[in-house]
C-alpha positions as CSV (number, residue, x, y, z in Angstrom):
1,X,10.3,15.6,-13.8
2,X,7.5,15.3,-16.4
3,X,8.0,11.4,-16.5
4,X,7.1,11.7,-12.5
5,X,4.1,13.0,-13.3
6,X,3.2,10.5,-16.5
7,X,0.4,8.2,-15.9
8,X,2.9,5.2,-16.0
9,X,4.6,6.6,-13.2
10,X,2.6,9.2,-10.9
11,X,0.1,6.2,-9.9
12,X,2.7,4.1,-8.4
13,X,4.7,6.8,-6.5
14,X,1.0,7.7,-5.5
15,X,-0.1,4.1,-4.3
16,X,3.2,4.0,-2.6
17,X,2.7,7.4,-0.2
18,X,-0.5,6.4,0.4
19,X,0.1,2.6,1.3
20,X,2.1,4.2,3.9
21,X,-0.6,6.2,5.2
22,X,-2.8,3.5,5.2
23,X,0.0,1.1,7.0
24,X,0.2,3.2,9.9
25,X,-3.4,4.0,10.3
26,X,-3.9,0.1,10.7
27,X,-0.9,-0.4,12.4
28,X,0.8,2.1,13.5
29,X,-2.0,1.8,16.8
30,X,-0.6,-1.8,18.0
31,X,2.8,0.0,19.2
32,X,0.5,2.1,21.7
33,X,-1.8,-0.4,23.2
34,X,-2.4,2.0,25.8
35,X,-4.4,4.2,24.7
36,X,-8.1,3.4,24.1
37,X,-9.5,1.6,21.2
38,X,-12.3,4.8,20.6
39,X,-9.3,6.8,20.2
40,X,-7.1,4.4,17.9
41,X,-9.7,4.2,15.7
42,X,-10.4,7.8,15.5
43,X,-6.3,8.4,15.0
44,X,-6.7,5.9,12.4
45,X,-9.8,7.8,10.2
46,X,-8.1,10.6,10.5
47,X,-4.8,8.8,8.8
48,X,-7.0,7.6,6.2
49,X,-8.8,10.5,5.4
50,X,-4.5,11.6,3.9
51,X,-4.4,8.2,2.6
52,X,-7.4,8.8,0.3
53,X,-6.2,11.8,-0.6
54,X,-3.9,9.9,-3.0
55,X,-4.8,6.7,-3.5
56,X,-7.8,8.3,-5.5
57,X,-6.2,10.8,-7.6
58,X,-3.8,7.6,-7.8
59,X,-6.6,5.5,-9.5
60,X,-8.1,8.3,-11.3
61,X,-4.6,9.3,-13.1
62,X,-3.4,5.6,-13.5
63,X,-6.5,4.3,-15.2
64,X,-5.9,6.5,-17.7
65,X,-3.1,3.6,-18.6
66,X,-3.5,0.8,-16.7
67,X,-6.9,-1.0,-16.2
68,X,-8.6,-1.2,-13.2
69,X,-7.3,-4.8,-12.0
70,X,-3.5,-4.0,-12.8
71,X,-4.0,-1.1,-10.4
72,X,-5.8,-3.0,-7.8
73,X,-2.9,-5.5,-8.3
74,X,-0.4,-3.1,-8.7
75,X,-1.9,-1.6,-5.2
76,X,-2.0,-4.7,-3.5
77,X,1.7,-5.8,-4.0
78,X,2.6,-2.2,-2.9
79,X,0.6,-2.7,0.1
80,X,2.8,-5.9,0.8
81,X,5.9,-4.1,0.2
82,X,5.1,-1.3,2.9
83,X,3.4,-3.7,5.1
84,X,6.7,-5.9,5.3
85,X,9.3,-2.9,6.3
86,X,6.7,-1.4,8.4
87,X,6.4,-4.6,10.3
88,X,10.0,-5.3,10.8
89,X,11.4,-1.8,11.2
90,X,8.4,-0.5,13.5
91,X,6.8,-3.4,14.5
92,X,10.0,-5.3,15.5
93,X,8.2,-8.3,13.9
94,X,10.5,-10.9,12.0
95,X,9.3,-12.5,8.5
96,X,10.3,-15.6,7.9
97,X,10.3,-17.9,5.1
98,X,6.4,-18.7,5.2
99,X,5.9,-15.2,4.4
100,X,8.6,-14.9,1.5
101,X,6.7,-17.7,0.0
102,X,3.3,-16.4,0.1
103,X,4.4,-12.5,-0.7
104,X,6.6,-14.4,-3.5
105,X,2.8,-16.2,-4.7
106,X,1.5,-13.0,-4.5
107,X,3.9,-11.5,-6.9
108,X,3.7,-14.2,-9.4
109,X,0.0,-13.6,-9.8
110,X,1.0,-10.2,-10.3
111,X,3.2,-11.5,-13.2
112,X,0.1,-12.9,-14.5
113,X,-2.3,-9.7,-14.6
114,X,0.4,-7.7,-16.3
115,X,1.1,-10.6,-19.2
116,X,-0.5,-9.8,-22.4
117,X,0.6,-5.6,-22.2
């Protein structure tokens, strides 16, 4: 377990739980149209408030290795990641090969920030 808890590691497992927080707080809200937009929004802080409780420890333990753009990279193709199962699997929403190409940019500029290690 201790390599869970390295500064290599921890950060991403971190970014990853808390991508999914943040995911369904922005969301999560569009399969209940329904309900008001006052309340979506407060359901929504109140997701977030979890979600910061580790994407900050997430930062704070991962700088300690990685700089401060490789985790806001690192973060951002998480975020993708998420975003894509969440949309198909809750969402119902199909991606298609537009967004393959662009997640697939993404990911090579990704390549890019980590060169040079």
């Amino acid at each position: 377990m201790p390599a869970l808890t390295s500064p290599q590691i921890a950060p991403i497992l971190l970014l990853f739980a808390s991508n999914i927080f943040m995911t369904v707080a922005w969301y999560g809200h569009l399969k209940v149209k329904a309900s008001p937009l006052w309340l979506a929004v407060l359901a929504s802080w109140g997701i977030a408030f979890f979600e910061y409780w580790l994407a900050v420890p997430a930062n704070r333990i991962g700088h300690q290795f990685y700089t401060a753009a490789e985790l806001k990279t690192m973060q951002e193709v998480i975020t993708l990641l998420v975003f894509a199962v969440f949309s198909v699997t809750v969402l119902g929403e199909a991606l298609t090969w537009r967004h393959a190409v662009g997640f697939a940019l993404i990911a090579a500029g990704a390549f890019f920030i980590f060169q040079g290690r």
